[in-house]
N, C-alpha and C positions, 0 to 999 in steps of 0.2 A: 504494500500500500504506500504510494507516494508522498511526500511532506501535503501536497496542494490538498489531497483527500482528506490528509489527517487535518490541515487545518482548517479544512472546511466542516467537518464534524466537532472539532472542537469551538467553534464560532456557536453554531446550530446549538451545540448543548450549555454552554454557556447563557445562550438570549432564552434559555429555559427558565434561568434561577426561578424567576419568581414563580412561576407555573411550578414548577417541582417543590419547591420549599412548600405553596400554599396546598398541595394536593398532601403532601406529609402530613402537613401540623391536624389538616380534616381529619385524615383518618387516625392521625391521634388521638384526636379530642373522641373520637369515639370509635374505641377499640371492641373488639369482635371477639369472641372465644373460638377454639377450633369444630370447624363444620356449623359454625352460626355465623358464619360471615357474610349477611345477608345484604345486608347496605353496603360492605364494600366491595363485594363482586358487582353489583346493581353500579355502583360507581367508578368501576372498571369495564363497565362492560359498555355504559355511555361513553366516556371518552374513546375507548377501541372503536366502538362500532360511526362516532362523529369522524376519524379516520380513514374511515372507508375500508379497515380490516375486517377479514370473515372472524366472525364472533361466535362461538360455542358456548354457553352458561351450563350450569352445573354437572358440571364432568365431575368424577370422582365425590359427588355431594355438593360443595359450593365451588367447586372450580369453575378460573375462565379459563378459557382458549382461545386465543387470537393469534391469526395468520396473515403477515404480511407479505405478499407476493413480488418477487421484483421484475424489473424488467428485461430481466436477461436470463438465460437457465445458470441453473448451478444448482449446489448441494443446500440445504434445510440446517439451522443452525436453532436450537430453544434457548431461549433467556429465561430462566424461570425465578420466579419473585414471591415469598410465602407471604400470607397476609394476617395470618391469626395473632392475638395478642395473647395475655397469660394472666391468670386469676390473681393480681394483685389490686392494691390498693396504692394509688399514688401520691409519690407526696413530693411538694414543691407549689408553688405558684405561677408557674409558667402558661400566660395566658391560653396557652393550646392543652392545658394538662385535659386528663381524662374525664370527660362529662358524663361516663358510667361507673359506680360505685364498685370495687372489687376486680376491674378488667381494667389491664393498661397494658402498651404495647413500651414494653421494657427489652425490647430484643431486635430492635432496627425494622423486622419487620414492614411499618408503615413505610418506610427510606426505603423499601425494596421495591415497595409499589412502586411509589413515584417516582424512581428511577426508571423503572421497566416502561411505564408509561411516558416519562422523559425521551427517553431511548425510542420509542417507538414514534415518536411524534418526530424526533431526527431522521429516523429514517422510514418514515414517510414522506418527508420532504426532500431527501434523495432516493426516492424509489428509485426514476430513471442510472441513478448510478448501481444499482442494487442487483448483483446476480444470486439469484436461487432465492430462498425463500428465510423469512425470518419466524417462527414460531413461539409465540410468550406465553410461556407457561405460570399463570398465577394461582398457587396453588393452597388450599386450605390446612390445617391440623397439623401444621409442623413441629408444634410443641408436643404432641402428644401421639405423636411417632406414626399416625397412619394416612396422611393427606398423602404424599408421594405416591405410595402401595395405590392408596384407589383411583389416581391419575393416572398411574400407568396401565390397572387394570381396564379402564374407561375409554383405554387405546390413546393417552395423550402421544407416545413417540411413534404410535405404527400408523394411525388415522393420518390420510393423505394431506400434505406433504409428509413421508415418513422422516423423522429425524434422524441426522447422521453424527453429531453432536452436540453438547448442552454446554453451559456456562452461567454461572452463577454467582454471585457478589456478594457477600456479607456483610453489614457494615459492622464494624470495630473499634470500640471506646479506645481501648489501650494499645492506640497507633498516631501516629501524626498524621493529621488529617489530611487527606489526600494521599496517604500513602498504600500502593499496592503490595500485600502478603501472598507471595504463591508457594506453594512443596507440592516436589514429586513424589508419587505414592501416597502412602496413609496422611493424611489432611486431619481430619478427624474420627475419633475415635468410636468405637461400637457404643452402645448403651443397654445392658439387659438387666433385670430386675428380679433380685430374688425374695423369698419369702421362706423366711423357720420355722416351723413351729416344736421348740421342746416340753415333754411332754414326760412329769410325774408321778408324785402320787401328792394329791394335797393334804392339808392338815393344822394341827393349832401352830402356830406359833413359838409358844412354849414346848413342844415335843418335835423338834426335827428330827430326832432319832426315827422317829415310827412313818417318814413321810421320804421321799425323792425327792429333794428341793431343786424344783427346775430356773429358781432364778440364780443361783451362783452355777449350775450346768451351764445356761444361755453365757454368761462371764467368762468361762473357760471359751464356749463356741467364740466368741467374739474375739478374745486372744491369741486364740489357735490360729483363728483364721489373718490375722495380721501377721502371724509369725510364719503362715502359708507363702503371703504376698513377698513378706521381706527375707524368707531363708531359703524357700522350697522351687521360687522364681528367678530367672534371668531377670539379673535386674532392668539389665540395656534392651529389656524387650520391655514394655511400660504396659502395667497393670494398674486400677487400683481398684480396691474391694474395700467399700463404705458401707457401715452399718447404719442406719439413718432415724431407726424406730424400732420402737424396745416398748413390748406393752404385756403388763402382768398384773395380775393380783385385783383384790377387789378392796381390802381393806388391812391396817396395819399387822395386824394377828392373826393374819391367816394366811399360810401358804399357799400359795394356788397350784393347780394342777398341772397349767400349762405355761410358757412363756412363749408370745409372736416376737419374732423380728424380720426385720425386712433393711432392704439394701439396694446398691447398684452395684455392678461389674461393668467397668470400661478396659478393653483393650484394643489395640491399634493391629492386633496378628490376628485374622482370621484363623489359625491353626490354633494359638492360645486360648481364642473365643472358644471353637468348639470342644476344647479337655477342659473348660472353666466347671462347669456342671457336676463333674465324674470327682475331679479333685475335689470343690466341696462338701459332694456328698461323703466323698472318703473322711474329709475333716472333719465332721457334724455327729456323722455315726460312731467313730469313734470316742470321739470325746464325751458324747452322750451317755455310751456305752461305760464307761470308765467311774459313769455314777452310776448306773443302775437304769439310767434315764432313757427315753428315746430321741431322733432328732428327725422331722422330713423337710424334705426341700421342695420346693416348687421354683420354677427355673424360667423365667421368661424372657423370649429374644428380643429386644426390639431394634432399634436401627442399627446398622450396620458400620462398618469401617467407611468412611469416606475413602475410596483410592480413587485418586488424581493419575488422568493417563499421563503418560511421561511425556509424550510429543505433542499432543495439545498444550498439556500447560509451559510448555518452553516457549512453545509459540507464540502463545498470549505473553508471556514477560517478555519476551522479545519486541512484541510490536507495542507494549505500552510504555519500556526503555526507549522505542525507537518514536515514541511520541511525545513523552512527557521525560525523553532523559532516566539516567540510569538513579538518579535519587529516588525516581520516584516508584521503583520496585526494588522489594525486599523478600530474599529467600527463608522461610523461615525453618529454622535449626529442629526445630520438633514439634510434633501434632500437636494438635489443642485435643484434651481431656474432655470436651464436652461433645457433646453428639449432635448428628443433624441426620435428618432421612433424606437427601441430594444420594446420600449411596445408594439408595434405590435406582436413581437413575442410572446413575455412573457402570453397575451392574452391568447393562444392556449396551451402551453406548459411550463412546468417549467423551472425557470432557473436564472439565477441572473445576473446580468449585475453591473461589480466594474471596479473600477480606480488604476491605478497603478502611484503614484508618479514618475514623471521624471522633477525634478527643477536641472536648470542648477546650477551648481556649482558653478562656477567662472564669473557671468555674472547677471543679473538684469532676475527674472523670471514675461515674461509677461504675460499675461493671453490668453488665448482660445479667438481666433479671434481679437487681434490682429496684425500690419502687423509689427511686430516684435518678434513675438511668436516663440519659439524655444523648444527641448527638452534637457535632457542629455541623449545622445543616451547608457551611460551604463544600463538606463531601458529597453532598449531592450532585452538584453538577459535574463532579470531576466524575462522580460512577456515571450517569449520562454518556458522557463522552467514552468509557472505557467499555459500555457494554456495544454504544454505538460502532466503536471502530471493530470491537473484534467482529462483533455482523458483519460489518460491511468486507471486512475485509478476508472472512473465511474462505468465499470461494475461491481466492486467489492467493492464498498468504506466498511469501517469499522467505 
């Protein structure tokens, strides 16, 4: 892609700001829960369809789908943008804060929209420059790990134009704003969720002798299993196993019969992912055992390893070095620990999924979920322009 192209998409996304900023701060001010995203797919789907894109509404449940066609053949590129917010309560006075009690979009989210819609309005306006097809995927339930799953099942990447790769943006408190994050391979990490349940005999209080006290059982579980993590594992392969909830007893004098606990498992090795299960159940049973006591496991998958194909995403930092200069991409050193379902895609097709630094300037930058999370909404117009070029410039990269 040429300087003259690149700087003509960066003009295009720039005379966006205010349109992207004011399309943000809406969908902030009134954020949506996953698969209730009723108002902002309806508000995605007006501006797609005033573009003159083929518009699909509830794919996968509240999903949109829009199809920008260009004017020349080539291969099909998806931008996909989550739209769901997450069950908090926000706090600040920021005149766009959340005008629904207990829902706030503490995760960029709303900044994903209105970049993809940003994006799309640039290249709308060079359709005639535009070989092959652009497809935006704006997709529901990303917090709660099944919006992807049911856009893909819904046929979002085989329904015609079939997609040949995807790309997808983050936005990212703890970066300098306007800064591009890309890695090859593991991106982000799996996310699966387990559930203990150990299981005694209950009793007074006063008599542990005559009773299986399943709450110092559950204490060893809990030890055992950190001492799993940190003796039994490569360490340079990155686990971690969080105990998160711990619920027993009914009253101070009485033993109870059972102890729940529940947790996460995040690892970035698919091979680790699947022995995660096998190995805890061997630590649970054991240790259980050792009292008299029982332990079962319930073992659930959810999102997967993000893997970043290695040639797409070179690509992309190549072309956004050869746009914005080599400051403004950064290789990062190791995965992020937290999870996204974008592996669902990734799965099927190529494609890389990066972050784009947006730390407030002037203000304390909090992190991703919590209820003071904030952006600097001038990363807005730079993801514009970053998701605009790689579109544009997929069917022909150099």
């Amino acid at each position: 892609m040429d300087d003259g192209a690149l700087a003509m998409v960066r003009h295009h996304a720039h005379a966006l700001t205010d349109f992207v900023v004011g399309v943000r701060r809406d969908i902030h001010a009134h954020p949506e829960l996953g698969n209730q995203e009723h108002r902002t797919a309806a508000l995605i789907a007006e501006h797609v369809h005033r573009l003159g894109l083929e518009v699909e509404a509830g794919v996968g449940g509240t999903g949109v789908v829009a199809v920008l066609r260009g004017a020349h053949p080539g291969r099909t590129l998806a931008l996909r943008a989550d739209m769901d917010a997450l069950p908090l309560d926000e706090e600040g006075d920021r005149p766009y804060r959340s005008c629904t009690p207990g829902v706030m979009h503490a995760c960029g989210h709303d900044g994903h929209v209105a970049m993809a819609l940003g994006a799309a309005r640039v290249l709308g306006e060079l359709r005639e420059h535009l070989h092959g097809n652009v497809k935006f995927l704006f997709q529901p339930a990303e917090e709660t790990y099944g919006g992807a799953s049911d856009m893909v099942a819904a046929g979002c990447l085989t329904a015609a134009p079939a997609v040949d790769a995807i790309f997808g943006l983050h936005l990212w408190p703890d970066g300098p704003s306007g800064e591009l994050r890309v890695r090859v391979g593991a991106v982000m990490a799996s996310a699966d969720a387990v559930r203990i349940v150990v299981r005694g005999s209950g009793g007074h209080a006063s008599e542990p002798h005559d009773c299986i006290d399943p709450v110092p059982v559950a204490a060893h579980i809990i030890t055992a299993l950190q001492t799993m993590v940190t003796r039994r594992l490569d360490a340079r392969n990155p686990v971690i196993l969080t105990i998160t909830y711990l619920q027993a007893g009914t009253a101070f004098n009485v033993i109870p019969p059972e102890v729940v606990l529940a947790g996460t498992v995040r690892t970035v090795d698919p091979s680790l992912r699947a022995a995660m299960p096998g190995r805890i159940d061997e630590v649970i049973t054991h240790a259980a055992r050792a009292f008299g006591a029982t332990a079962d496991l319930a073992y659930v998958h959810g999102s997967g390893v993000v893997m970043n194909d290695a040639a797409f995403t070179e690509w992309v930092a190549a072309l956004v070095r050869h746009a914005r200069g080599d400051a403004a991409v950064r290789a990062m050193a190791h995965p992020v620990m937290g999870a996204e379902d974008f592996g669902v895609y990734l799965e099927r097709i190529p494609g890389t999924f990066a972050f784009l630094g947006a730390r407030p300037a002037h203000q304390d930058a909090y992190p991703c979920h919590h209820p003071r999370f904030d952006i600097d909404e001038a990363a807005l117009p730079v993801g514009v322009e970053i998701l605009s070029s790689v579109a544009l410039a997929y069917a022909r990269p150099s």
